[in-house]
TORTI-861887 format. One record per residue (C-alpha): residue number from 1; chain; x, z, y. Coordinates in Angstrom, 3 decimals. Each point is the difference from the previous one (the first is absolute). Layout:
BEGIN
NODE|seq|mol|x|z|y
NODE|NUM|A|X|Z|Y
...
end
This chain:
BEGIN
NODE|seq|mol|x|z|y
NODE|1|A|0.000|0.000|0.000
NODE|2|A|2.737|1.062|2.529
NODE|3|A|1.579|-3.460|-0.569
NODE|4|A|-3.278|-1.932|0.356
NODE|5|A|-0.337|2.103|3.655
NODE|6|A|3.431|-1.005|0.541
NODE|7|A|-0.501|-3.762|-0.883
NODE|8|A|-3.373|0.160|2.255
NODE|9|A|1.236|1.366|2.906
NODE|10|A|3.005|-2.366|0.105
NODE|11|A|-2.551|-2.558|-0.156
NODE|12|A|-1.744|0.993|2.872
NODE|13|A|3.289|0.584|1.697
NODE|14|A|1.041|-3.830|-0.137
NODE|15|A|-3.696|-1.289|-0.118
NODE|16|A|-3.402|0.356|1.804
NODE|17|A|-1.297|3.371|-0.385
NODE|18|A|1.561|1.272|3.224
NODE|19|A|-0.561|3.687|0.222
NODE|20|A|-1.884|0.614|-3.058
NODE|21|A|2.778|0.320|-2.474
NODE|22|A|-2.246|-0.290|-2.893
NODE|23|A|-0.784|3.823|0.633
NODE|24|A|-3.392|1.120|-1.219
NODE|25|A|0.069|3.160|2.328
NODE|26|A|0.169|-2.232|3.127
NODE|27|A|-3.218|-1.298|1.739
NODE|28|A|-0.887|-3.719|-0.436
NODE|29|A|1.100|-1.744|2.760
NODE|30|A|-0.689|-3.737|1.068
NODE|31|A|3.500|-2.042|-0.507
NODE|32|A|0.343|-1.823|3.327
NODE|33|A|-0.662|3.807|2.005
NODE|34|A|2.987|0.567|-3.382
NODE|35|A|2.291|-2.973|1.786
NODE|36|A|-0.656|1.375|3.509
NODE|37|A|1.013|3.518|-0.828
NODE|38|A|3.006|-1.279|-1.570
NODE|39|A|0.964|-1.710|2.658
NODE|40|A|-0.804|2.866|2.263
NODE|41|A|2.428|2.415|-2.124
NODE|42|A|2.723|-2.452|0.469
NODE|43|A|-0.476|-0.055|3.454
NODE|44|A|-0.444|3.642|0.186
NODE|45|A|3.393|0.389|-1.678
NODE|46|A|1.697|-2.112|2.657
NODE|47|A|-1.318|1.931|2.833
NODE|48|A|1.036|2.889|-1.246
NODE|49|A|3.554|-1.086|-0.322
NODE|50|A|-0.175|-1.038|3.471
NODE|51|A|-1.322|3.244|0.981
NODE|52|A|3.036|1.744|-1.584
NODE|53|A|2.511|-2.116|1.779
NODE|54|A|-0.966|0.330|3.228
NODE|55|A|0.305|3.579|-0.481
NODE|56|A|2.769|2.026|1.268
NODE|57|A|-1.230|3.118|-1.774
NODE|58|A|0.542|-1.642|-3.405
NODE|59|A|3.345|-1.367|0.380
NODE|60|A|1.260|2.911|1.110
NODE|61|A|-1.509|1.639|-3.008
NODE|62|A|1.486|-2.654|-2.120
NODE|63|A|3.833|0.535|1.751
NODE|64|A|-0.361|4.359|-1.047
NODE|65|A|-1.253|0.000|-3.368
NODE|66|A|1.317|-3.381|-1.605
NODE|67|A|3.698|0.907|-1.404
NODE|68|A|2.226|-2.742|0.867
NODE|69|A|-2.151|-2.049|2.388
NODE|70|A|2.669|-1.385|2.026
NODE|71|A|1.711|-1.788|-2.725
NODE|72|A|-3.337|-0.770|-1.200
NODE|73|A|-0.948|-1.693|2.574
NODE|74|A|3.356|-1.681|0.909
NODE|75|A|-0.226|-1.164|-3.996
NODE|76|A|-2.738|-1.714|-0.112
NODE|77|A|1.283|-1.749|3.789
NODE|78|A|-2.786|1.422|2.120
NODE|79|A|2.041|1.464|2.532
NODE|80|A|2.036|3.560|0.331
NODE|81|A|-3.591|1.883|-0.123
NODE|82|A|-2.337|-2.509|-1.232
NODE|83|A|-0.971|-0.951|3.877
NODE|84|A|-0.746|-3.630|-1.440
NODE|85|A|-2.580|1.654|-1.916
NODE|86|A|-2.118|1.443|2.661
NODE|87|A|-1.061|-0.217|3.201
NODE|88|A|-1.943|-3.111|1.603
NODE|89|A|2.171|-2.788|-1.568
NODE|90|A|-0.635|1.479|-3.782
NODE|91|A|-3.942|0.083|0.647
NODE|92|A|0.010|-3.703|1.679
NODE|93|A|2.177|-1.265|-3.591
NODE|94|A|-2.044|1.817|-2.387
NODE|95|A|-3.552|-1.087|2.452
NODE|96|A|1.378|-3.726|-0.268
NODE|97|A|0.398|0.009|-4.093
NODE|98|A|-3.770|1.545|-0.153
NODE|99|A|-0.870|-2.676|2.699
NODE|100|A|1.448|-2.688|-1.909
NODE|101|A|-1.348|1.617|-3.320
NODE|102|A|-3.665|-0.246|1.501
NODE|103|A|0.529|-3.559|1.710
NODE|104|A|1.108|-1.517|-3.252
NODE|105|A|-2.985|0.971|-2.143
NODE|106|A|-2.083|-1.404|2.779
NODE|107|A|1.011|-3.228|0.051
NODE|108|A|0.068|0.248|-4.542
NODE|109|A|-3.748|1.037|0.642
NODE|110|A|-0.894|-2.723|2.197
NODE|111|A|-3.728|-1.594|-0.768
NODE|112|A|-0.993|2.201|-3.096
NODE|113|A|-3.033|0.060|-0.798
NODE|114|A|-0.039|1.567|-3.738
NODE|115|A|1.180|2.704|-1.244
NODE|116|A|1.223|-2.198|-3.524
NODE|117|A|3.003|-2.144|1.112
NODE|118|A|3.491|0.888|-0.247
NODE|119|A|0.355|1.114|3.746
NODE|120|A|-2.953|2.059|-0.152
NODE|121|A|1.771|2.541|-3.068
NODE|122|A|2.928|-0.140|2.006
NODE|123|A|-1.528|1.459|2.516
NODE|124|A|-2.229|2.399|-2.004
NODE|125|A|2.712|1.118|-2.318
NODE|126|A|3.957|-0.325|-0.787
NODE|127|A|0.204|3.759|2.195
NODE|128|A|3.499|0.911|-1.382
NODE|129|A|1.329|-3.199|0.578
NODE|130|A|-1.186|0.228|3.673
NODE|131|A|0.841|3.681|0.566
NODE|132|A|3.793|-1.418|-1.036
NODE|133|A|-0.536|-3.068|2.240
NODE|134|A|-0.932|1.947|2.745
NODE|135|A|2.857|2.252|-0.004
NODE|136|A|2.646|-3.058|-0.622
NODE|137|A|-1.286|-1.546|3.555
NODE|138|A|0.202|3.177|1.694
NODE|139|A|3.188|0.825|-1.179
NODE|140|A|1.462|-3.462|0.295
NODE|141|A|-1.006|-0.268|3.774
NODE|142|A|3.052|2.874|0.378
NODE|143|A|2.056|-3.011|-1.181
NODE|144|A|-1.195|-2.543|2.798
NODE|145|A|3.365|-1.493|1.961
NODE|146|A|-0.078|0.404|3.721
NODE|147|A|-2.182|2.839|0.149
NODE|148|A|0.046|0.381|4.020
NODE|149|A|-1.660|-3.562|0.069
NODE|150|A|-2.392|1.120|-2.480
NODE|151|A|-1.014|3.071|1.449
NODE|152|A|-0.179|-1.515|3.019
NODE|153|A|-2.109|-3.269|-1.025
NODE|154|A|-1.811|2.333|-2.813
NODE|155|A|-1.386|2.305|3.169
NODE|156|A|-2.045|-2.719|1.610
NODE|157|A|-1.415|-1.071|-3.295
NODE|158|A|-1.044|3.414|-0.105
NODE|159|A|-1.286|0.477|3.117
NODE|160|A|-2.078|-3.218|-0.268
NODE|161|A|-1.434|0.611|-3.585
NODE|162|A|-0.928|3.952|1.076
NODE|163|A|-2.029|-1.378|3.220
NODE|164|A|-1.709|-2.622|-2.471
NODE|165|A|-0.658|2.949|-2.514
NODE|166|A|-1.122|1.907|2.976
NODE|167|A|-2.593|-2.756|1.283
NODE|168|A|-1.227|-0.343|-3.743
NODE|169|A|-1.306|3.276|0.060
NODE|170|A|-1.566|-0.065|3.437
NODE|171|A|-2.141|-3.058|-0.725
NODE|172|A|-1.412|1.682|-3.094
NODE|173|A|0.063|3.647|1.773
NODE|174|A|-2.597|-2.174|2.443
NODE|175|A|-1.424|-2.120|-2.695
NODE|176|A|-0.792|3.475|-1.883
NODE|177|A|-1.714|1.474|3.040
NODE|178|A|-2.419|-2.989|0.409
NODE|179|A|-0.586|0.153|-4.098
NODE|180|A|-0.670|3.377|0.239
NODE|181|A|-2.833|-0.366|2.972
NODE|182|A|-1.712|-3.453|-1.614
NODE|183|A|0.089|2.081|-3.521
NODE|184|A|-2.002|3.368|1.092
NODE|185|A|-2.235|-2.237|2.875
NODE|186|A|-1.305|-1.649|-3.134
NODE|187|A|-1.088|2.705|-1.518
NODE|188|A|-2.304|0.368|2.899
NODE|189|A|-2.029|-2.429|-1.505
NODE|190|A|-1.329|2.000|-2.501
NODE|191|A|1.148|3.835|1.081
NODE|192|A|-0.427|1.154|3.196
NODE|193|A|2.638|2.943|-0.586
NODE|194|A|2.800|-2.383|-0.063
NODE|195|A|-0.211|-0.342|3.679
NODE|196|A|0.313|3.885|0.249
NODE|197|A|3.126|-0.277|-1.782
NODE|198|A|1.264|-3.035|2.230
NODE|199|A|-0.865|2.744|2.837
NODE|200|A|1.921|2.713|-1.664
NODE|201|A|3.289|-1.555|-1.129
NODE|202|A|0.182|-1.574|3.543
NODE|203|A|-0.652|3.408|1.844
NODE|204|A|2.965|1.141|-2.080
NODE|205|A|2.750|-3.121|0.604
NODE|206|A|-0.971|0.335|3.813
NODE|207|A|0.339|4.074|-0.195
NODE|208|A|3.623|-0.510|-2.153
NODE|209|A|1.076|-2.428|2.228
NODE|210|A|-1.316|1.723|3.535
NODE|211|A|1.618|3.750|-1.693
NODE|212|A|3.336|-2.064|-0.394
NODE|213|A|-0.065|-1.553|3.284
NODE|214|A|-0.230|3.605|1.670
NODE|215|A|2.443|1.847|-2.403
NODE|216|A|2.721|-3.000|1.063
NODE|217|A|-1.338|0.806|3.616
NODE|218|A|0.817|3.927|-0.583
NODE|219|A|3.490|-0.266|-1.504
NODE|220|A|1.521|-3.376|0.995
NODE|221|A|-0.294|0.228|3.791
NODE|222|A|0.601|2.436|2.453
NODE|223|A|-1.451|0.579|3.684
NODE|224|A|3.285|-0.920|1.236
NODE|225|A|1.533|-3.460|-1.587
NODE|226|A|-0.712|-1.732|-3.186
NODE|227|A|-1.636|-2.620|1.823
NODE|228|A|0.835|-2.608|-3.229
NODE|229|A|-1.754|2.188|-2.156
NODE|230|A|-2.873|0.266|2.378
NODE|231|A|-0.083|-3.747|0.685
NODE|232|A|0.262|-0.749|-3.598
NODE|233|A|-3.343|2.764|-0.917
NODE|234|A|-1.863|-1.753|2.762
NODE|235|A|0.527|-3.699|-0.973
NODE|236|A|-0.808|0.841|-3.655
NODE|237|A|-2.806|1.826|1.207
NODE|238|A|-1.686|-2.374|2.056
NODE|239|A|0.823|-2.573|-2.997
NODE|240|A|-2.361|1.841|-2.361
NODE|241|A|-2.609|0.555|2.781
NODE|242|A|0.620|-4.030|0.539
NODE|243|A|-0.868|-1.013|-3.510
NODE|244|A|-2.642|2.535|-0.405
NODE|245|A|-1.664|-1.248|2.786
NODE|246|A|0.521|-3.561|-0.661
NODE|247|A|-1.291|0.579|-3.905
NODE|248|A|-3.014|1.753|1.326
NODE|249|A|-1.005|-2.872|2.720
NODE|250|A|-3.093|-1.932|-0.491
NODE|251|A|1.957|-3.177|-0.015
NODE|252|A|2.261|0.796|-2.746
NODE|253|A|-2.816|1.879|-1.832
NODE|254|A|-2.505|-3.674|0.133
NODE|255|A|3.011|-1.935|-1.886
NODE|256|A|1.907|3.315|-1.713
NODE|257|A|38.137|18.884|14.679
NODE|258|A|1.423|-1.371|3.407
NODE|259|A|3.740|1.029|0.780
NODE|260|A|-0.620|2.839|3.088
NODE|261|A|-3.337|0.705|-0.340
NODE|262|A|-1.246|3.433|-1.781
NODE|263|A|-1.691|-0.382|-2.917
NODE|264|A|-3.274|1.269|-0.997
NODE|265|A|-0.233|0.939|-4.081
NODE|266|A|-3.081|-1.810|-0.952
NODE|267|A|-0.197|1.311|-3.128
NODE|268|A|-1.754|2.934|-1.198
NODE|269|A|2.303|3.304|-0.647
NODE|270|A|-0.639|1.540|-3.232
NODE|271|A|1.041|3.276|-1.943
NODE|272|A|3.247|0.019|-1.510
NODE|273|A|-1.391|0.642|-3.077
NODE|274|A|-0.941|-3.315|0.034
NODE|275|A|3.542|-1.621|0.201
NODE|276|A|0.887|2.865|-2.305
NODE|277|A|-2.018|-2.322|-2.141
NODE|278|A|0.809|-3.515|0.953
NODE|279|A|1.122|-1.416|-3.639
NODE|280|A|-3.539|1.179|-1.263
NODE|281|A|-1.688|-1.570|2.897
NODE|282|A|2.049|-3.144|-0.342
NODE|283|A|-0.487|-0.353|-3.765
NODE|284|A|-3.692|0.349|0.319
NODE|285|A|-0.464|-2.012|2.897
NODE|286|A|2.441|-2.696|-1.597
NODE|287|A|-2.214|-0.029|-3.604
NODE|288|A|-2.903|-0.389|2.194
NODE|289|A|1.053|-2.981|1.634
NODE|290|A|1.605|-1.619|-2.985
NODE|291|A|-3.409|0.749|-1.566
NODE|292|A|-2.018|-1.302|2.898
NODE|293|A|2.417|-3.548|-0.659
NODE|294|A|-1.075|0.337|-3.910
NODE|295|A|-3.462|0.186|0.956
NODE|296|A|0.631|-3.111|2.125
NODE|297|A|1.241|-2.449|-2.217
NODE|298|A|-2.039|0.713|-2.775
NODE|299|A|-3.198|-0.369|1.897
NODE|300|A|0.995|-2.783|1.931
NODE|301|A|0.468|-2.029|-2.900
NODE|302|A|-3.499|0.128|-1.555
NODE|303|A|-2.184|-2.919|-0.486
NODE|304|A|-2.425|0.770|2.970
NODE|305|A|3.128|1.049|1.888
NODE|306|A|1.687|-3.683|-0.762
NODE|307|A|-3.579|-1.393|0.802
NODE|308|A|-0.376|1.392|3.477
NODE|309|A|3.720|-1.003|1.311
NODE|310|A|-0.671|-3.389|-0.738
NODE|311|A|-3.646|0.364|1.573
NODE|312|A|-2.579|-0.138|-2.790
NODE|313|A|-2.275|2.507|-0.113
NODE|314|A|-2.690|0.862|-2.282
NODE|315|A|-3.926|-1.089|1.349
NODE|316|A|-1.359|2.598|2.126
NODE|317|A|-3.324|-0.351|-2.379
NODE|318|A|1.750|0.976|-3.159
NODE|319|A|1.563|3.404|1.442
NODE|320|A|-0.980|3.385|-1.765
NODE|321|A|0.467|2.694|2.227
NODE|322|A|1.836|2.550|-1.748
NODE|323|A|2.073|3.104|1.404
NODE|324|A|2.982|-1.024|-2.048
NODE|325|A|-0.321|-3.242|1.093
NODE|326|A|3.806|-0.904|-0.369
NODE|327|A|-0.519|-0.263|-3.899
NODE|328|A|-2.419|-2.507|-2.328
NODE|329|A|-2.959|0.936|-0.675
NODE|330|A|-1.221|2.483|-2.775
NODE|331|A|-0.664|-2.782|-2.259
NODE|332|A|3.172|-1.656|0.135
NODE|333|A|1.640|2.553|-3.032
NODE|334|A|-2.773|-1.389|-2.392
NODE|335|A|1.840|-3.351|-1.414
NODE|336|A|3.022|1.340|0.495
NODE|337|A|-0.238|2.715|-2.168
NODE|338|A|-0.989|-2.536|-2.706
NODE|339|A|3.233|-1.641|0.090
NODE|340|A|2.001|3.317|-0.998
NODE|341|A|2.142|-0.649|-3.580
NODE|342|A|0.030|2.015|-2.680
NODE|343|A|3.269|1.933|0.063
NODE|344|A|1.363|0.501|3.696
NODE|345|A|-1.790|1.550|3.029
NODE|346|A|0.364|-3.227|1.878
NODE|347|A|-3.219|-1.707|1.429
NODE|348|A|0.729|-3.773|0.305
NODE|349|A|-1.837|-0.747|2.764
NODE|350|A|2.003|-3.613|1.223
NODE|351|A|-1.536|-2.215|-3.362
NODE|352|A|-1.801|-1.945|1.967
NODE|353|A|2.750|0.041|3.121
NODE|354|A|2.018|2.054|2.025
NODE|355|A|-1.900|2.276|2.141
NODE|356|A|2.611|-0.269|2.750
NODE|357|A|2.861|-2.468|1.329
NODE|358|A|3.198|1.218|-1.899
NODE|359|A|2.109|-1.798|2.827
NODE|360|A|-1.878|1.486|2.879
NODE|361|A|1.041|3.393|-1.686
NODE|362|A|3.119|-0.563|-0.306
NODE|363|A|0.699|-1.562|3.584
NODE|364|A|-1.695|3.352|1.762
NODE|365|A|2.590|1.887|-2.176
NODE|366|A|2.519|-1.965|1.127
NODE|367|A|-1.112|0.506|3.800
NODE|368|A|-0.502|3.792|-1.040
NODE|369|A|3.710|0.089|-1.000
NODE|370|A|0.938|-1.070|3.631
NODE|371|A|-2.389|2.054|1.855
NODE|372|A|1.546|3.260|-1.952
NODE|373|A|3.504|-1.687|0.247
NODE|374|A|-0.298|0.289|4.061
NODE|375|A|-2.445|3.178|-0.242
NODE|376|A|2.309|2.674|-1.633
NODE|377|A|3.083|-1.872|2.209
NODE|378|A|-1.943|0.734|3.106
NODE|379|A|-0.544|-3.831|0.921
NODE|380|A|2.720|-1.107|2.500
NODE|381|A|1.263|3.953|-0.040
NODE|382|A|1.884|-0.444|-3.125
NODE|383|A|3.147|1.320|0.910
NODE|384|A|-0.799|3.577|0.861
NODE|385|A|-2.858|0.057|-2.514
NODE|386|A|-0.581|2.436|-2.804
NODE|387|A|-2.971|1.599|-2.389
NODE|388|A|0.535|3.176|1.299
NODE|389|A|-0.818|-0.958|3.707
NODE|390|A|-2.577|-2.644|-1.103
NODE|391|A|-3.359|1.564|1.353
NODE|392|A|2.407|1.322|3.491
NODE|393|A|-0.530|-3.195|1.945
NODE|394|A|1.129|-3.412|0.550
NODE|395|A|-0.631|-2.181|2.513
NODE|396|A|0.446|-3.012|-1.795
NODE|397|A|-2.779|1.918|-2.502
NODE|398|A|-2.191|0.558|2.689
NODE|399|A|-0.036|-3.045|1.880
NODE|400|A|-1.131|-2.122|-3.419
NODE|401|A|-3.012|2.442|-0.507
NODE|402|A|-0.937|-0.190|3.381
NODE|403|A|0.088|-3.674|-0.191
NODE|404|A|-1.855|0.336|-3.277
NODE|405|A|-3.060|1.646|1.753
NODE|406|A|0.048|-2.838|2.753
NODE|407|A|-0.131|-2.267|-2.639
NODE|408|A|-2.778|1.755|-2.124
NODE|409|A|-1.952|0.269|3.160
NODE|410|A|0.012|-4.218|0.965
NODE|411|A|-0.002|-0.539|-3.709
NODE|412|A|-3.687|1.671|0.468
NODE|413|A|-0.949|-1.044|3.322
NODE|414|A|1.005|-3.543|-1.050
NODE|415|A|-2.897|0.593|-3.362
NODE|416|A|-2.201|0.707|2.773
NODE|417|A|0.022|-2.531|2.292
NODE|418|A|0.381|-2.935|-1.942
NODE|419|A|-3.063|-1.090|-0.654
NODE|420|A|-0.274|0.526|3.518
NODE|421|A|2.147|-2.583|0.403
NODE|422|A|-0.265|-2.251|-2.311
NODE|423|A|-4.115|0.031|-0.766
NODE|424|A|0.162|-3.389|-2.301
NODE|425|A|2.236|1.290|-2.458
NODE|426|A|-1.226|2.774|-2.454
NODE|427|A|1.825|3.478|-0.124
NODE|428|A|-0.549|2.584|-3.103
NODE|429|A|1.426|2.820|-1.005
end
């Protein structure tokens, strides 16, 4: 019997079954959520080996309780104490070979449509073999010739593939806001109560957001100075009231430091206990991001999610309202639970096709592995970056979120007016 378990989970290892592992005591799981999480581990495991080179606490860890590290490191040619092994320049190698990893199994997945070829169990299976290809191109970007024109050049790929990933997610962030409004106004239809729970969930974004806006108000600005910060509250400020306004008008609603100067600390001052703390803070705050990214990818490359950036939507008469709208319908399970084999806890549900693009997976974890390349490197920061400081401030960090809220806003605003401006051409979302 052991050897039979053995043989199996081998077999599942190098083909299809993902994250079963022939294991009875594991729930069934559908195999292309199996692929995804696979994929997700891998990419988990990456950005946690980023994580721990950019941090200073670690390598200094590594140079007091590793005998011999010196000649270690000088052994295996990685400098007298491993410097080519962390810091910025070790993150944007290892972020290239998961890059290139991701980019090369989207263009091997290009235009499947079933689940049976060849490509298809590539990408549903072989895990071992990819686990060991993965770490070959990570490792063999160390070996790259020329590596200040690589970093260099490697940067701006970065930059632009992390302000793609960036816009990826703000068109569906948008696209989920409208699904979520033409989902529960259906249910008007039929239930009156949906429209209390419109009324509800709206009283509580507007109270989050307006609570926010007056916390940022309290500690970011002072009576004296911090006119930035104050500038910055009001513009963002009058942005929401802008769009609310503009969503709620009849119109829209008939179609749908300076060198000698002092310096004011705009910043709030906290206990020392909390710096006392500042590893914890930054490990939780960092898993919560990374997390947050996770979350990302994996819904952004869903059918419906695939669908909507390439503007087909389903027909406004064919909407359910449902309050977890973001998944099928209750019915969907029923023929997929049919199609379950005897044996593993794997439900083939991609018989009769895949139920989303393999490439389009594969090229938002590619963009994902730039965006965290230049995240935990502090965008154009790199130099002076490190874990430990992540969550202290940055301007390069703060000037691409406050461009990402400009851009969320007119991605909106733009939804809005559009039929507006364009009244022979037919908008849905």
């Amino acid at each position: 019997m052991s050897a039979q378990c053995c043989a199996g989970q081998l077999a599942c290892c190098c083909g299809s079954a993902g994250c079963s592992l022939c294991c009875g005591c594991c729930p069934k799981i559908r195999q292309s959520r199996s692929t995804r999480t696979m994929y997700a581990l891998y990419f988990i495991l990456v950005v946690l080996l980023c994580c721990v080179m950019m941090s200073k606490t670690v390598a200094n860890e590594m140079k007091e309780h590793i005998p011999f590290y010196e000649d270690i490191c000088k052994g295996i040619k990685a400098g007298d104490t491993c410097e080519k092994l962390v810091g910025y320049s070790a993150v944007y190698r290892v972020c290239f070979g998961m890059a290139c990893f991701f980019f090369i199994f989207c263009l091997l997945t290009l235009k499947i449509n079933s689940s049976k070829g060849c490509r298809a169990h590539i990408h549903n299976g072989f895990w071992f073999f990819k686990l060991l290809l993965l770490g070959a191109m990570c490792s063999g970007a160390f070996f790259i010739p020329d590596q200040e024109t690589f970093l260099n050049a490697w940067r701006y790929v970065g930059a632009v593939g992390g302000f793609i990933f960036i816009g990826i997610q703000l068109i569906l962030l948008v696209e989920f806001a409208h699904k979520w409004n033409k989902n529960w106004t259906a249910g008007t239809a039929t239930n009156k109560l949906w429209y209390a729970a419109l009324a509800l969930v709206t009283l509580i974004m507007y109270s989050v957001a307006t609570g926010g806006l007056i916390l940022m108000a309290v500690f970011y600005t002072q009576k004296d100075g911090c006119l930035e910060n104050k500038i910055l509250l009001g513009l963002n400020g009058g942005l929401c009231l802008l769009i609310s306004a503009v969503a709620i008008s009849p119109c829209v609603q008939n179609p749908l430091d300076e060198h000698g100067k002092n310096v004011t600390i705009c910043v709030p001052e906290f206990g020392q206990d909390l710096y006392r703390d500042e590893n914890l803070v930054t490990g939780l705050g960092t898993t919560l991001l990374f997390l947050c990214i996770l979350y990302s990818c994996l819904t952004s490359t869903t059918r419906s999610s695939s669908d909507a950036l390439q503007g087909r939507y389903a027909a406004p008469e064919l909407e359910v309202a449902r309050c977890c709208f973001c998944f099928g319908p209750d019915g969907e399970e029923t023929e997929e639970q049919q199609n379950v084999k005897e044996g593993p806890r794997v439900i083939y549900d991609e018989k009769r096709g895949t139920v989303y693009s393999y490439s389009y997976f594969h090229f938002v974890f590619f963009l994902a592995s730039l965006y965290v390349m230049m995240t935990v490197t502090s965008w154009f920061n790199y130099e002076s970056a490190n874990i430990e400081t992540f969550f202290s401030g940055s301007w390069s960090i703060f000037w691409v979120k406050m461009a990402s809220c400009w851009m969320c806003v007119l991605l909106y605003l733009a939804t809005l007016v559009a039929p507006l401006c364009c009244p022979s051409r037919q908008f849905s979302v």
